[in-house]
Each structure stands twice: as structure tokens, then as C-alpha cells.
N, C-alpha and C positions, 0 to 999 in steps of 0.2 A: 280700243286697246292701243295703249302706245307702243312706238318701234319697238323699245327696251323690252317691251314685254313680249311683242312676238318672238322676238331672238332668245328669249329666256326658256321658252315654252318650247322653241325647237331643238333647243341644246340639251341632247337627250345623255344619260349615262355613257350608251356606244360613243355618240359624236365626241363626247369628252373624252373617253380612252384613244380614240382614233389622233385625237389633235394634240392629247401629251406623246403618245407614238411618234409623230409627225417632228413634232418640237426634240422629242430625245433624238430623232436621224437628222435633225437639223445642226443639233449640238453634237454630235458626232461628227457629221462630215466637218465643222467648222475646226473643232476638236483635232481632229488628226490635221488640219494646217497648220493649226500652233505647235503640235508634239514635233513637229518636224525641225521647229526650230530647238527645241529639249533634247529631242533624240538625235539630232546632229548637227494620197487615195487615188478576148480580142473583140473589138466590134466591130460590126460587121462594114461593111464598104462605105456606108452613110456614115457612121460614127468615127471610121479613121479619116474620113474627107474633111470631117467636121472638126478633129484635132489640129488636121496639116494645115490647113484654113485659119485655123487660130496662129498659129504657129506664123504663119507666114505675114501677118499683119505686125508681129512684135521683134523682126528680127533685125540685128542692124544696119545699114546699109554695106558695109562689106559681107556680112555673111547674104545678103539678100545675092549681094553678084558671083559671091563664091557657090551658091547652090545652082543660081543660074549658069554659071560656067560649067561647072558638073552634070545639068541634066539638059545640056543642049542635043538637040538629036532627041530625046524623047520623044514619045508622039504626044504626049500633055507636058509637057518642060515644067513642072511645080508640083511644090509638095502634092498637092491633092492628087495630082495624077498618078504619082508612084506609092502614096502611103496603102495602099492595098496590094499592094506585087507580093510580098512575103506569102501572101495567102492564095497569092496566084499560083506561085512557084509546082506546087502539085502538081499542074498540066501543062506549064510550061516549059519548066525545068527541075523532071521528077527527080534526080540526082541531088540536086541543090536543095531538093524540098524534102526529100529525104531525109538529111543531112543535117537540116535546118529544125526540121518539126519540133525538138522537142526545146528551142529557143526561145517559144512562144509563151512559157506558162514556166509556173512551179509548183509545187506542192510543202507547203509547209504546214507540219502538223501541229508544231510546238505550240501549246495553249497562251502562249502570249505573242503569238505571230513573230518570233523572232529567227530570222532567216541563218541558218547555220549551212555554209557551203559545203560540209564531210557530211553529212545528210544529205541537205536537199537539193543536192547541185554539183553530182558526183561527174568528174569529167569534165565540170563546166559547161555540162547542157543543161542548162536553164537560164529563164529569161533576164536575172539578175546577171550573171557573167557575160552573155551573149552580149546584153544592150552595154555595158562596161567595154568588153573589149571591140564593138564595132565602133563605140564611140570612138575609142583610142585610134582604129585604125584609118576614122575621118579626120580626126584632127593631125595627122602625120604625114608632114607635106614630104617626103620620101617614099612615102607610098606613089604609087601609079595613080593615075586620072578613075582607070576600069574598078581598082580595090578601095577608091574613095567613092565612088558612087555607088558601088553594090553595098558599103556599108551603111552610105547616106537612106539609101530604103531599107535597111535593116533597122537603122535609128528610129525612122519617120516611123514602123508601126509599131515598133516595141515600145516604145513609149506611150503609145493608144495602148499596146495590149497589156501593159500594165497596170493601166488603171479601171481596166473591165475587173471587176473584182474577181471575179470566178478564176483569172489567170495566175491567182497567187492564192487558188482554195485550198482546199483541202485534198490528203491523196486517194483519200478512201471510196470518194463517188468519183473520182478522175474530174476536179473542178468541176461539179456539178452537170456533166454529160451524161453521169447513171440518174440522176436524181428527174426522174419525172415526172410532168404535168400536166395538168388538164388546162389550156388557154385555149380561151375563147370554145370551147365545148370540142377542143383538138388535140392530139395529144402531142407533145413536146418535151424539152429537157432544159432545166434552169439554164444551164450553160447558151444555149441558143436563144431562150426570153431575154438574156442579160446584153448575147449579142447583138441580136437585133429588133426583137419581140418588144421590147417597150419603147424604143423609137419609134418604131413605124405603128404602133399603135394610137398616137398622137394623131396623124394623119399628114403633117409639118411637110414639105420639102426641105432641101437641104438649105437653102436659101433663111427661111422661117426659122429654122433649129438656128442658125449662124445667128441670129440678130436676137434671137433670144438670150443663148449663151453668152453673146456681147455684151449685152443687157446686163447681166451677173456680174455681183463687185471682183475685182480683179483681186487677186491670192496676194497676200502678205509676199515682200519679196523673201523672209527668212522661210516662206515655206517652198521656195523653187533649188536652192542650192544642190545644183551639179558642179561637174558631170559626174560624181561616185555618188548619188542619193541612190542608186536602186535598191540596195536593199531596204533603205526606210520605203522607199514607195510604195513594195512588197509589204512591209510589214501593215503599211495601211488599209491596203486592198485586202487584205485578211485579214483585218481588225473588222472588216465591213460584212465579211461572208458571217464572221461569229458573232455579228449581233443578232438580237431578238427580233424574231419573224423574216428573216432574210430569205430562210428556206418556205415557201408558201406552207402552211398547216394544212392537211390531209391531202399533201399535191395538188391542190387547188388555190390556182390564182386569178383572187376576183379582184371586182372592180378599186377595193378600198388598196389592195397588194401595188397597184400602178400610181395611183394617187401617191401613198406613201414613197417610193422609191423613185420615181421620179425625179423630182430635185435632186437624190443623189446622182442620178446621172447625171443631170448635168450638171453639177457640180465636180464629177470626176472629171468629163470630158473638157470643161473651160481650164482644170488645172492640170491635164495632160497637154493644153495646148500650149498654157503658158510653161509649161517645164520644157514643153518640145523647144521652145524659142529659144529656150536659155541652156541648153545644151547645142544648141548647133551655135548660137553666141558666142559660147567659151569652147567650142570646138573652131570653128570658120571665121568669128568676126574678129573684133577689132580687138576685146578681149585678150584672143589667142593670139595676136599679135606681139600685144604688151608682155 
């Protein structure tokens, strides 16, 4: 039997539904890079280390020393060190985390993901406004040293958490924290598989994730345009929860559910790194100079 023909004989009707699946999440995530140029895609501590790390390989050499000057005295002076604080803050500083929590996410319900601030973002908490005006208040050299660096960690994870899709779900399961599942024969909730549950499923260190992501073609530059893209970035991440099979069928997530989605994370994460760059760019570097 020749090659062609074993390959022929194992390409069963499933594997064929499973790899047009694959290919449609493929033309999606690629999809909403280009809409971004038309229209104007939280993780957990690996997955925000894994954004600040991209981030920090693409930013210019003035914003590179301008962040350095800002986070001297840290105990990790670089992005990765502070891109998980926001989510620290709860025990650190419960006032501030308080305060902060509902910065992290949005809820938009509108069936074409289109982000309306008199809805979904009353007060201006939520994560569209928040990463908006923290940026503003890192790029304002009038500001204080103390109110540009607590925005600079505001920045660094809003931008990761906006491209978790779940953080721009829907309102009705609370971004998929009511929605339950059955992983790996344990019970869980999308929101927390999307956190961290298909990362660490790999098995990868952080190291391994980075050079893979590397490895991924780098984003159109008309799909990075800051610093006011957040609500197209929103609307992407919620283009992504309302596609077909996003939610696992009968709360179970098997093996073919990580295969498929996969790519899309990292594909969100390589283009949350490169938007982190190019927001602290035209916030710090040479950009905001000119």
C-alpha cells in the first residue's frame, strides 16, 4: 500500500470535520487581524509573563529605559516581574484590589460584539476604559514617577487580560466562571481552562511557550494600532467566545477541545505581546516624543 493510500484510509469523516474546525479557528483568528484594520483578539501568571516578555523584546530603545527608570527598586525590575501585580493586589492591597477588580473584564452582550460604553461600561469600570485611561496616565510626563508606574502595571496586564477571551464574554455566565467543566475527569469552569488550564496542559515551561510564540508570524502592523484600540480588541475577544464550539458540548472538554484552541491562544498571546509594545511605544518611546 502506498503512503497516499494509508493517509487516505485514516482520513476518516470525524478527522475531516475536526481539521475544517481547525482551519475555520484558524481563518478566524487570522480574520479578526485584518478586521482591525476595517474596523479602525486574564491569564494566569505564565500567560501574563509570557505577554510582558514579548513586549519587551519589541519596544524601543527609549521606552525600553523609560520603563527601566520607572520600575527601578522593584524586586524583578521588568515587565514580566510586574505583569501579574493587578491580580496580586487582592492580598496585597485589598483597597486597591477592590477598587480595581471590576477593570479586568467586560461584558458585552451585543450580538455583534460591539462594545457600547452606556451599557457595558457604566462608570467606566471596565477593562476598555481602565486600560484607556491608565494608558493616558503613563504617557503624561506631569504626572508623578508613583502614578506612572502603578499605571505601567495596570497597562502590562490589561492588555494580556484582554486578549483572554473570556474577559470580554459574555454577562450571563459572568465570562464563563458559571460555565462548568469536566477537565481532565476534574471539575472546573471555562473561565479558569482559558486562564490557565490549556497552558499548562502542554506541559511547556515558560521558556518553551516564549520560543514557540516567537516562532509565530509576527501581526500585520495595521492590526496593532493604539493606544485607543481597546474597544476593537474587545470586540475581538468576543467575536471568539461566540464562535462554534468555544463553549465545550455537554461541559466536557476532551482531548480534540485543546487541539482545536490551542493555536488560538497562542495566537492571542503573540498579538497581546505585540500590542503591549506598541502601546508603551506611543505612550514612553520615541513616538511620544515626536
Amino acid at each position: 500500500m502506498t503512503a497516499t493510500a494509508t493517509r487516505s484510509s485514516c482520513y476518516t469523516p470525524a478527522r475531516a470535520a475536526r481539521h475544517r474546525r481547525r482551519g475555520a479557528l484558524r481563518l478566524l483568528a487570522t480574520g479578526l487581524l485584518l478586521a482591525t484594520a476595517v474596523d479602525a483578539m486574564a491569564w494566569g501568571a505564565l500567560g501574563h509573563r509570557l505577554v510582558a516578555r514579548l513586549a519587551e523584546s519589541s519596544l524601543d530603545a527609549q521606552a525600553q529605559a523609560e520603563v527601566a527608570r520607572l520600575l527601578r527598586g522593584e524586586a524583578d525590575p521588568s515587565l514580566a516581574g510586574i505583569a501579574a501585580w493587578a491580580d496580586e493586589l487582592r492580598s496585597t492591597d485589598p483597597d486597591l484590589g477592590r477598587r480595581s477588580a471590576r477593570w479586568h473584564y467586560v461584558n458585552i452582550d451585543d450580538p455583534g460584539c460591539n462594545f457600547d460604553p452606556n451599557t457595558d461600561c457604566r462608570g467606566g469600570n471596565c477593562i476598555v476604559i481602565a486600560l484607556e485611561q491608565q494608558a493616558a496616565i503613563l504617557a503624561d510626563p506631569a504626572r508623578s514617577d508613583e502614578e506612572r508606574r502603578q499605571a505601567l502595571k495596570f497597562v502590562v496586564h490589561f492588555v494580556g487580560d484582554l486578549h483572554q477571551p473570556l474577559h470580554a464574554g459574555r454577562g450571563h455566565d459572568r465570562g464563563g466562571n458559571d460555565y462548568q467543566v469536566n477537565w481532565n475527569g476534574k471539575g472546573s469552569n471555562l473561565h479558569s481552562l482559558w486562564d490557565s488550564g490549556l497552558l499548562r496542559s502542554t506541559g511547556f515551561d515558560e521558556d518553551a511557550w516564549l520560543a514557540r510564540l516567537r516562532a509565530l508570524p509576527s501581526p500585520p502592523a495595521e492590526a496593532l494600532v493604539p493606544p485607543h484600540a481597546a474597544p476593537l480588541w474587545a470586540r475581538e475577544s468576543c467575536l471568539l467566545v461566540g464562535s462554534r464550539d468555544f463553549y465545550p458540548p455537554a461541559h466536557k472538554v476532551d482531548p480534540g477541545y485543546a487541539d482545536d484552541w490551542l493555536p488560538v491562544t497562542g495566537q492571542q498571546l503573540r498579538l497581546a505581546g505585540e500590542r503591549l509594545a506598541a502601546v508603551l511605544n506611543a505612550a514612553l518611546g520615541q513616538s511620544s516624543a515626536d
